[in-house]
C-alpha positions in Angstrom: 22.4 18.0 -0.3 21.0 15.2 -2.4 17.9 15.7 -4.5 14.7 15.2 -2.3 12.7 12.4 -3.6 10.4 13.5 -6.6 6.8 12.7 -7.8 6.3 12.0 -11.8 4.7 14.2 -14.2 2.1 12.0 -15.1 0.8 11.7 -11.4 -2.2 14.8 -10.9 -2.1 13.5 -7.6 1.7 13.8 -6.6 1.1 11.1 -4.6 3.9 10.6 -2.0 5.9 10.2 1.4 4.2 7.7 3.4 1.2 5.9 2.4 -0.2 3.1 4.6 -2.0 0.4 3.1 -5.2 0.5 5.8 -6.1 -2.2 7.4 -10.0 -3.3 6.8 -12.0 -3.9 10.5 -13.9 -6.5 11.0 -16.4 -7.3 14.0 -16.3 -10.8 16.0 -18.0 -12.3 13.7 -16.1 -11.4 10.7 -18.5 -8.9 9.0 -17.3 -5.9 7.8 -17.0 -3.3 10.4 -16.7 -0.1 8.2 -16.4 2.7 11.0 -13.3 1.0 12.0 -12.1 0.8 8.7 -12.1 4.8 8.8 -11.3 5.4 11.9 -7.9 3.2 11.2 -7.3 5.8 8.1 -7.8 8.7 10.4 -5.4 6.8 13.1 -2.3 7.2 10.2 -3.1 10.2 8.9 -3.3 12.1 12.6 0.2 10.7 12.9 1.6 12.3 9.3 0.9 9.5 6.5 0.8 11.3 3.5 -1.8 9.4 1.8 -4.1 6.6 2.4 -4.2 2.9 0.1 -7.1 1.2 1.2 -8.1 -2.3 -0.3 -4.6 -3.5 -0.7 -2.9 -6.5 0.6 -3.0 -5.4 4.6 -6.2 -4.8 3.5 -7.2 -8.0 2.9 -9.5 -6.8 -0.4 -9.1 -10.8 -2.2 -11.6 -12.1 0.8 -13.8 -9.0 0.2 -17.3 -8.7 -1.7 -17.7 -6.1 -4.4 -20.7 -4.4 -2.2 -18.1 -4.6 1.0 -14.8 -3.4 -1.3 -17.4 -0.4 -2.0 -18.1 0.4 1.6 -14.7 0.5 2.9 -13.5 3.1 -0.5 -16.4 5.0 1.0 -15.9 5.3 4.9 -12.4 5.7 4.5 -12.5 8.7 1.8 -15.5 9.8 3.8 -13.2 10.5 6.4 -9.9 11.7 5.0 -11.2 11.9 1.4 -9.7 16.3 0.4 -6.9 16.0 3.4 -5.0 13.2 1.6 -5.1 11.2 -1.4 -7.0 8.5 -1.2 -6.1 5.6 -3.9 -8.1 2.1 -3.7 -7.2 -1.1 -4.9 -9.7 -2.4 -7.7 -7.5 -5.4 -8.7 -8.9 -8.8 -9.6 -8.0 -12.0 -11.9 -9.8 -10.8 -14.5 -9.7 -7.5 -16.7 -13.8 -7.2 -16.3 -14.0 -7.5 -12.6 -11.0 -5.0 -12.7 -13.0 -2.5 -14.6 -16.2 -3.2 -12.3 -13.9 -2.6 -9.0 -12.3 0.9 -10.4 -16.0 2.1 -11.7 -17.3 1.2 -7.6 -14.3 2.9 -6.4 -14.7 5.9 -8.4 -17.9 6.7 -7.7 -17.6 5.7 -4.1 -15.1 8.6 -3.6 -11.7 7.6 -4.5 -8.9 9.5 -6.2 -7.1 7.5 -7.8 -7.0 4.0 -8.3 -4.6 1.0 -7.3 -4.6 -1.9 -9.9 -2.8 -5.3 -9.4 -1.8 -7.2 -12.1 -4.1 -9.5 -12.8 -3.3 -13.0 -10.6 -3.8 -16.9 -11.0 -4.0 -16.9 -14.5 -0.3 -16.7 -16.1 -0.4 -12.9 -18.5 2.0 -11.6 -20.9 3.0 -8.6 -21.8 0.4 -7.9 -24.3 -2.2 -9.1 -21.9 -0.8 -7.0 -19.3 -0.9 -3.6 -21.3 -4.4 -4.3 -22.8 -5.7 -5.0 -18.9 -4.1 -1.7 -17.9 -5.3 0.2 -21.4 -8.7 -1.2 -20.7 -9.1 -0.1 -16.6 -7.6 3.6 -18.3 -10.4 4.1 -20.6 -13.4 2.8 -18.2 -12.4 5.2 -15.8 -11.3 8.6 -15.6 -9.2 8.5 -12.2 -5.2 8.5 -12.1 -4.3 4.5 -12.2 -1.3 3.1 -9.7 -0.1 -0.3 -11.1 0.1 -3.1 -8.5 3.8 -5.0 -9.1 3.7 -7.8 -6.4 4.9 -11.3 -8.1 5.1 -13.1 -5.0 1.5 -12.9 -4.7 0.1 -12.5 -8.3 2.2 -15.4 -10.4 2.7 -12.3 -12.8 6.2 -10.3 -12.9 5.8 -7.5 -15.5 8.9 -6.8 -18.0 10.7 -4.0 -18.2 9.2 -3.7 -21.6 5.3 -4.2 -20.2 6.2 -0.9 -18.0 7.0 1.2 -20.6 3.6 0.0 -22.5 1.8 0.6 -19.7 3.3 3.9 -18.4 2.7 5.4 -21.9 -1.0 4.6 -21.6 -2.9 7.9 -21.0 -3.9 7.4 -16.9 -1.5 5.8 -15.8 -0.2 7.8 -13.0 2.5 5.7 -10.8 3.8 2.1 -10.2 4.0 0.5 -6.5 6.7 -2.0 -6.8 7.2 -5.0 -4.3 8.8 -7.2 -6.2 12.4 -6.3 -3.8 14.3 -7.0 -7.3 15.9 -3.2 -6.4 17.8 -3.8 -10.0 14.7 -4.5 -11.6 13.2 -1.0 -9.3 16.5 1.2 -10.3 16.3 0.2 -13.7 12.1 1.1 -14.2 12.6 3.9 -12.6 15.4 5.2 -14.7 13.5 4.3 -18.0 9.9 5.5 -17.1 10.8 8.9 -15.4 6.8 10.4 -15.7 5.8 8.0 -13.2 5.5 8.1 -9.8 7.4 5.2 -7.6 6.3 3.7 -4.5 8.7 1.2 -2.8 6.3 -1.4 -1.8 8.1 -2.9 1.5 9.3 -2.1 4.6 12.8 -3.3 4.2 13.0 -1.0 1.6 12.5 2.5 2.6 15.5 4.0 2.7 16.8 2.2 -0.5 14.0 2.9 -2.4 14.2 6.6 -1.7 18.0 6.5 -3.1 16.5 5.0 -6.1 14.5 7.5 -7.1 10.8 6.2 -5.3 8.5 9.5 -4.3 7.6 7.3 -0.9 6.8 4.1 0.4 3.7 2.0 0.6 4.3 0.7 4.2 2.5 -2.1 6.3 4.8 -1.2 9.5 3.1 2.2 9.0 -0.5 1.1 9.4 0.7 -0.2 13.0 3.2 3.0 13.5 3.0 5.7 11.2 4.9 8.1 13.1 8.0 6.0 12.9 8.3 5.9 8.9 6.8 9.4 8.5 10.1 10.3 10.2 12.3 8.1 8.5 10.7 9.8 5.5 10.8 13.8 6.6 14.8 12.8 7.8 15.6 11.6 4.2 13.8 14.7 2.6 15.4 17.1 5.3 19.1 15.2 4.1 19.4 13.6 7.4 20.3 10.2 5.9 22.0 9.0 8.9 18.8 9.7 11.0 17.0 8.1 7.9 19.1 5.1 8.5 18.7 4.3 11.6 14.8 4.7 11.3 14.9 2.0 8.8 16.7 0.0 11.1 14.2 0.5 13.6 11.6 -0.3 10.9 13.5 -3.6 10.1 13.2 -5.0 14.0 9.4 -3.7 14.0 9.1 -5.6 10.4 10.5 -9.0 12.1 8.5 -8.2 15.0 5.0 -8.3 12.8 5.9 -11.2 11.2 5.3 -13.5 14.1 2.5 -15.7 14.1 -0.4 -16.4 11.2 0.8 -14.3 8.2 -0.5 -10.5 8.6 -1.8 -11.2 11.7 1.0 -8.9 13.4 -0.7 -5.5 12.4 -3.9 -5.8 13.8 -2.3 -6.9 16.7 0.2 -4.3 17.1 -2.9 -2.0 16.9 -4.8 -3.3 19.2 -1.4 -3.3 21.9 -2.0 0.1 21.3 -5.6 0.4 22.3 -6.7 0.4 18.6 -8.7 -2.9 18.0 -9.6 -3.1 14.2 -11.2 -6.8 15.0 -9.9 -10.3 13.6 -8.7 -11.3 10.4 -11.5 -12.8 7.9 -10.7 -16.5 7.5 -8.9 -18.2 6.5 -6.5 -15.8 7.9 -6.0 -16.1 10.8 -4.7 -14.0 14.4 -2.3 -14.2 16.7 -2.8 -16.6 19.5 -2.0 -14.9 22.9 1.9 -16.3 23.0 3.0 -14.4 20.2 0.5 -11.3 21.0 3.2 -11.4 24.4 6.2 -12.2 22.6 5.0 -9.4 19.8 4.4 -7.0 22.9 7.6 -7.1 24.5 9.6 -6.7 21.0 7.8 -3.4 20.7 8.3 -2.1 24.4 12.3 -3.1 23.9 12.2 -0.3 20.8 10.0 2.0 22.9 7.4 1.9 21.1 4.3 1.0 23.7 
């Protein structure tokens, strides 16, 4: 059988399997509804996610105060805080707001810490290293770097990884960059850290790469689904693996209908879960692609 896939030394938490990035609740009017916001991280981990990510992209932490990012860390680890890990997103443009973010997060109950590279601003690999070294010393929590390019404006080198992975903290790397050469060949170089493919259409692959799990937005909407892709790939059932991810790839086209991200929170709510709007400018799905979204997921089975 092939070898099951494998946390890094450097991680305390072994964080791995599936770990939804959870979704932040808002009321009508868009204030932060933070019961929700718990109640969606107990919704994936009664259905098998392995770990919780609050505060990253699905949930929506750039439109979020410092005093709000603080009160979502603390409902959700609150709530699943000593069942799962719980690792929160800190990341900001800058390396002091960074710093502020993992020192909230800390005390507010989180395990370890998820850290963007810093965005807007264009960083090099100096700069990079030095934000990460920085975060590290401020804070004594396991640190997750953040590699999403599309969003930051910042693609870190192969050479920036192996500065930062040798920094003392740094646990893991969550990768959604979908360069899968750029994936295999990190992973291959930095073998202490923990790897978490960072999109859907990447499960499986990942996996084969060496990646310990998968940070996954379809499972915010269906955990069970990608917790069995996951358990089939670990049990050698690649076939069965396969075909999940295939499944995962229609649910993934499915969710992207409509205002961008809107597609979780309204899979949810098809499901009797209703975690509120978006916060603006975001926006939700109007109520032709909330039908053409609900009759993609009844043709998989899945309402």
């Amino acid at each position: 059988m092939d070898r099951p896939p494998q946390t890094g030394s450097a991680d305390p938490l072994s964080v791995h399997g599936v770990v939804p990035p959870t979704v932040t609740a808002f009321d009508a009017d868009e204030s932060l509804d933070a019961e929700t916001t718990a109640a969606h991280a107990r919704f994936v981990v009664d259905r098998g996610a392995h770990g919780v990510f609050p505060l990253g992209t699905n949930g929506e932490f750039a439109l979020l105060t410092p005093d709000e990012r603080e009160r979502v860390v603390a409902s959700v680890a609150d709530e699943v805080g000593g069942e799962v890990p719980v690792i929160a997103g800190v990341g900001a443009p800058s390396t002091h707001q960074t710093v502020q973010h993992a020192e909230r997060a800390a005390s507010a109950g989180a395990d370890g810490l998820v850290v963007v590279t810093p965005y807007y601003y264009p960083v090099d690999d100096t700069g990079a290293v030095e934000h990460y070294r920085r975060v590290c010393e401020a804070v004594e929590k396991p640190v997750y770097v953040y590699h999403i390019p599309s969003k930051t404006g910042n693609a870190l080198s192969r050479e920036a990884v192996a500065g930062i992975a040798a920094l003392d903290g740094v646990a893991g790397l969550k990768d959604s960059s979908k360069d899968v050469p750029w994936l295999g060949q990190v992973v291959a170089e930095t073998p202490d850290l923990t790897f978490l493919a960072g999109s859907d259409s990447l499960l499986v692959p990942g996996l084969d790469l060496g990646c310990a799990g998968a940070v996954s937005a379809v499972a915010n909407a269906f955990p069970g689904l990608v917790v069995d892709l996951y358990e089939a790939y670990v049990d050698g059932d690649r076939d069965t693996a396969r075909e999940h991810q295939r499944t995962v790839y229609r649910v993934r086209d499915a969710i992207k209908r409509g205002p961008y991200m809107a597609g979780v929170k309204a899979a949810l709510s098809l499901q009797g879960f209703d975690a509120g709007p978006l916060r603006s400018p975001l926006r939700s799905m109007d109520e032709d692609d909330r039908e053409a979204l609900e009759a993609d997921l009844r043709d998989l089975d899945l309402l």
